[in-house]
N, C-alpha and C positions, 0 to 999 in steps of 0.2 A: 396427775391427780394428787392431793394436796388432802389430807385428814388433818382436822383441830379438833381441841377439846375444849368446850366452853364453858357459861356460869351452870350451876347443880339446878339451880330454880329453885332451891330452898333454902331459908336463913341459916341452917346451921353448916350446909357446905364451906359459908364464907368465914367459917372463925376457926382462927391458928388450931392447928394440932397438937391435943397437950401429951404425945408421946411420940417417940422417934418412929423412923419405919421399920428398924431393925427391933426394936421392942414390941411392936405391932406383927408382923412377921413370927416372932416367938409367941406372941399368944395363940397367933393365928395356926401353930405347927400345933401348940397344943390341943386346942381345938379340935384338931385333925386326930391326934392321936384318941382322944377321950371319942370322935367320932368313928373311929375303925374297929371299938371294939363292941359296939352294935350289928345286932344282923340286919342284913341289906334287904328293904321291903322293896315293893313296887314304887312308893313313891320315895325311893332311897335320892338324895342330893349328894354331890360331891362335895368335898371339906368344905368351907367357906378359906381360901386363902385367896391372895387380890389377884396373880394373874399366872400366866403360863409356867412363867420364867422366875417367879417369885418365893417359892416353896425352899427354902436350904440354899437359896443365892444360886439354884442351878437351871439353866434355860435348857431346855431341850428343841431338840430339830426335828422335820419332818421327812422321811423319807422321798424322795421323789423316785414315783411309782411309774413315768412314763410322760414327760411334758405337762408335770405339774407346780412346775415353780413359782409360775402364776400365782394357784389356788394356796400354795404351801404359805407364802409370804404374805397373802391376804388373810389365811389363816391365822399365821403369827401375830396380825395386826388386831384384828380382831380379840384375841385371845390373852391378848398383855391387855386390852385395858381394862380395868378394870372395873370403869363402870358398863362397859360391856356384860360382862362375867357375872354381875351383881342381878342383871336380870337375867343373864340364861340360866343360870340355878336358881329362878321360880318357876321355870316351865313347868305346865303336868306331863310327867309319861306317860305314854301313851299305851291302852292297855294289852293290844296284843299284838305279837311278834312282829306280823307283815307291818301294821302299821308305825311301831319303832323305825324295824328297816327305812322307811321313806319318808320318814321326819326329820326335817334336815336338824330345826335345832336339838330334835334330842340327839343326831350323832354328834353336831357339836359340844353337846354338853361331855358324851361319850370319850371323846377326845383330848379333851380338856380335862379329864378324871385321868387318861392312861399317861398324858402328857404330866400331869401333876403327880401322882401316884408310883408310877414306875419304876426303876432304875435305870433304864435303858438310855443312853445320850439321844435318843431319836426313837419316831414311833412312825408307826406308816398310816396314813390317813386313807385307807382302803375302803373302808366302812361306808366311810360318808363319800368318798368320788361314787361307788356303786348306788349308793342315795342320790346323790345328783344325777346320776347317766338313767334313774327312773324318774325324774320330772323331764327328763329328754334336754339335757343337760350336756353338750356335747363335749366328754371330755377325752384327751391323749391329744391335744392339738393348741395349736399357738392359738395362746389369749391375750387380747389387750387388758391391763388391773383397772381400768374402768371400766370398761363393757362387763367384766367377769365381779367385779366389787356391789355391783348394781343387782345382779343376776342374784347374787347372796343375797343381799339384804332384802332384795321383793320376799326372797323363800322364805327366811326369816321371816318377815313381818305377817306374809300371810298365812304360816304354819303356828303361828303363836297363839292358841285361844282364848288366851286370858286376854279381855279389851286391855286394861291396863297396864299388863307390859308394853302390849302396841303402841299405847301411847307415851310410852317410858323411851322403847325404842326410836319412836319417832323423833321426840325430844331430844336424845341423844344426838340424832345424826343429820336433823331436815331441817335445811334451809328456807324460810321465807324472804320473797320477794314480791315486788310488786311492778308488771309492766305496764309502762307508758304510750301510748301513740296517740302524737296530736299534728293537726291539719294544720298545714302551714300558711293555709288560704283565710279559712276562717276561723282557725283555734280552736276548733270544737277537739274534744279530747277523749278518748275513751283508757280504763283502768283494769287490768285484770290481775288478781291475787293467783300466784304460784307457789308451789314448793320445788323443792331441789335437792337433790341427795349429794351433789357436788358442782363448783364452780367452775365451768370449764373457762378457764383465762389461757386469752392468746398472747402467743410469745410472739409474734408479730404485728405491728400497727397499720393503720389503713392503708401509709405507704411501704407497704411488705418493707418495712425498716426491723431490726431486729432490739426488742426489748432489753433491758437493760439489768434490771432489776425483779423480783418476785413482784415489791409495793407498784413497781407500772405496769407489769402483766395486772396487774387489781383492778388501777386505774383505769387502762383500760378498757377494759370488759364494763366497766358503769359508765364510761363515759356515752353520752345521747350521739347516735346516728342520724345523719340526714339523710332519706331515701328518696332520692330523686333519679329523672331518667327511666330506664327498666325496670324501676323494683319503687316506684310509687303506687300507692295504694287508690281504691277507691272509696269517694270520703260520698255517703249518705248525706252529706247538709246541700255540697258544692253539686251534686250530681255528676261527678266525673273524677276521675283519677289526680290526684291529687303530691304533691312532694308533703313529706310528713316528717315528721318526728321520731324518732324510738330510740325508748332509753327502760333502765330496768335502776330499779332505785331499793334497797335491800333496809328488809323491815324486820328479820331475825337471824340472829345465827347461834346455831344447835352449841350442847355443851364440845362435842366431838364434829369440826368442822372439817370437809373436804374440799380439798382445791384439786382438779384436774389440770395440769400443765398439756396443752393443747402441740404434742412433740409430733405430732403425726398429720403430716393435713397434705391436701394435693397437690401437686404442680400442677406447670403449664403444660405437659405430658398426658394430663389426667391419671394419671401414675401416682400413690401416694408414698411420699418420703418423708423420712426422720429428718427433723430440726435438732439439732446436736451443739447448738452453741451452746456457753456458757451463761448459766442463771441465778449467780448467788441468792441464799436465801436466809434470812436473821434468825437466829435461836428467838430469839421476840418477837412479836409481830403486835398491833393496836391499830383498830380498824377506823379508828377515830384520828389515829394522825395521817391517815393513806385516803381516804376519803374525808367527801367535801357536805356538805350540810344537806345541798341538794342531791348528793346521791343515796340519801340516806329518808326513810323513811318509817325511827323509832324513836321510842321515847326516851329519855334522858336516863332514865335510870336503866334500862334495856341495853344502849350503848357504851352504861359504864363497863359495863360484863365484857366489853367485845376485847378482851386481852390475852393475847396466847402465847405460850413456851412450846416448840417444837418437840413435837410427840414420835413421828415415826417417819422413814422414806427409803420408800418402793423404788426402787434403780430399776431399769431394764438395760443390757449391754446387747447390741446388735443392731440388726437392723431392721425392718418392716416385715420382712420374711421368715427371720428365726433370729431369737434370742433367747437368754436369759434373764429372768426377776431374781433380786435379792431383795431384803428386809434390814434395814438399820434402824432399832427400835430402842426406843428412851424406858428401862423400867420407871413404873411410876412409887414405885418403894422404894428403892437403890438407887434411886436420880444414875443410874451408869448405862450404858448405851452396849448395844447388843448387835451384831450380824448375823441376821439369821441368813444361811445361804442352802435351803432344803436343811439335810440333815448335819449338815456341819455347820457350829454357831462357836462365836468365841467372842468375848467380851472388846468394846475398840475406843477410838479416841473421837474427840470432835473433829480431831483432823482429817480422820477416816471419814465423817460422813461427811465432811464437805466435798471428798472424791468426787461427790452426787453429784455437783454441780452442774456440770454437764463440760464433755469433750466431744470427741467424734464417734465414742457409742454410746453416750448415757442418756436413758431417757427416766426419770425418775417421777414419783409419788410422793407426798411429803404430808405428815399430821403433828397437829400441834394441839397442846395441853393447856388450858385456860392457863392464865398469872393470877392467881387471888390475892387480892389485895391487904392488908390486915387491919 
């Protein structure tokens, strides 16, 4: 799975920054300090600083409470970005006790206050797992970071009751597409509008050949399918099953983009196994040079936006059966690159996360930060 960060949607996102982030950062501690000598109401918000990891240049960790490295590193991701964070501290609180308890975003905001706030190198994310194990959330068990990234964001979205964060959230992180299936007999064509919280692109081509690059896992996944044989449809014009067409042609992408890397799929066993080859992946990425006119279905100034810098990646080391998630996360104020591994995090290189790449246990996530242009 693959996170990006895209254009803001509003004119002033796209113009230079007239102060560093270390002098932003300092305002923002002062901030913080001028807000902590306020007493704390019901509708008390944490400081406004940009992300987890961003307060005094110190990240902190999350404890791993019982097979939650998963949730920990999803958390982390979550929790650096910053335009994330910008809407979970407009939630309302919620007014009494029980219903805090099982409001997922107010423990993350919860969270996010003890992770900022504290001194401690690490915090334990107890609160909110007992919050999840009440929407029947099953957790102490192996999670795949897409099945369990997905599981989040629905809570999110449908715990949020201000319309307008929801659709702030949505903006942030949903894909639109648009799919295609047309009759090969008599071109009659039908169209359906989708969204997508992430792309799942395969790392294998239709001749289970093994991909090369992230830009052809992309390629890919847009490229039109011919279904013929077993898997033709039945076309309404022709009155019979028909070989058709299908293709998915993408008509937006959110400011915060997710790619699923497809590491997991079944053999000839019907057994599912890890895909562990290697998949380098560019600090840059431009959806405008990786796709073709026809797979694209937005407007000119829609596509300018489509430019991204590598934001975060989700590694898994093992195998199908049991492993471990780490977090390799880009501050978006300190441009410097972080390892979250649960509660122990220490600052790394680009060299470090290109490890992600993949060998014989990695199976990785990866998000990426809009390029603005000046």
């Amino acid at each position: 799975m693959l996170l990006m960060s895209h254009r803001g949607g509003h004119q002033e996102s796209k113009k230079k920054l007239e102060i560093s982030p270390s002098e932003t950062m300092k305002a923002e501690e002062e901030n913080y300090k001028e807000e902590a000598k306020e007493p704390k109401s019901e509708d008390w918000r944490p400081p406004s600083v940009f992300g987890a990891a961003d307060l005094k240049n110190r990240a902190v960790g999350l404890y791993n409470i019982g097979q939650t490295c998963c949730l920990n590193s999803l958390l982390q991701v979550f929790l650096m970005n910053i335009h994330f964070t910008k809407i979970l501290r407009r939630i309302s609180v919620p007014v009494c006790a029980t219903q805090k308890k099982k409001n997922v975003p107010y423990q993350m905001l919860l969270l996010l206050e003890k992770m900022q706030c504290g001194k401690q190198k690490a915090v334990s994310p107890r609160e909110l797992v007992l919050c999840l194990e009440a929407h029947r959330v099953t957790m102490f068990v192996q999670y795949d970071a897409a099945q369990l990234f997905l599981t989040l964001w629905n809570l999110l979205k449908k715990q949020m009751k201000n319309p307008e964060l929801v659709e702030k959230l949505s903006d942030l992180y949903t894909i639109s597409v648009q799919e295609h299936l047309a009759c090969q007999i008599c071109s009659s064509e039908t169209k359906r509008n989708s969204s997508m919280l992430s792309l799942p692109v395969p790392l294998l081509d239709s001749d289970s050949s093994m991909l090369k690059t992230l830009e052809k896992c992309l390629q890919c996944f847009f490229r039109p399918e011919e279904l013929t044989g077993h898997n033709m449809c039945f076309c309404e014009h022709c009155g019979k099953k028909t070989p058709f067409q299908q293709s998915v042609k993408l008509v937006h992408l959110p400011q915060t983009l997710t790619i699923h890397l497809k590491r997991f799929c079944f053999g000839r066993s019907a057994y599912i196994h890890k895909i562990s080859n290697c998949l380098p992946f560019p600090q840059d990425l431009d959806f405008n040079a990786v796709l073709t006119e026809q797979q694209c279905q937005a407007y000119d100034n829609e596509k300018a936006a489509w430019r991204y810098e590598l934001f975060a990646v989700v590694a898994h080391s093992g195998t199908t059966s049991y492993g471990h998630y780490c977090a390799y996360i880009r501050s978006l104020t300190e441009c410097k690159w972080y390892c979250f591994n649960d509660s122990f995090v220490e600052q790394v290189s680009w060299d470090d996360v290109k490890s992600t790449y993949g060998h014989s246990d990695l199976y990785w996530v990866a998000a990426y930060k809009t390029v603005w242009e000046t």
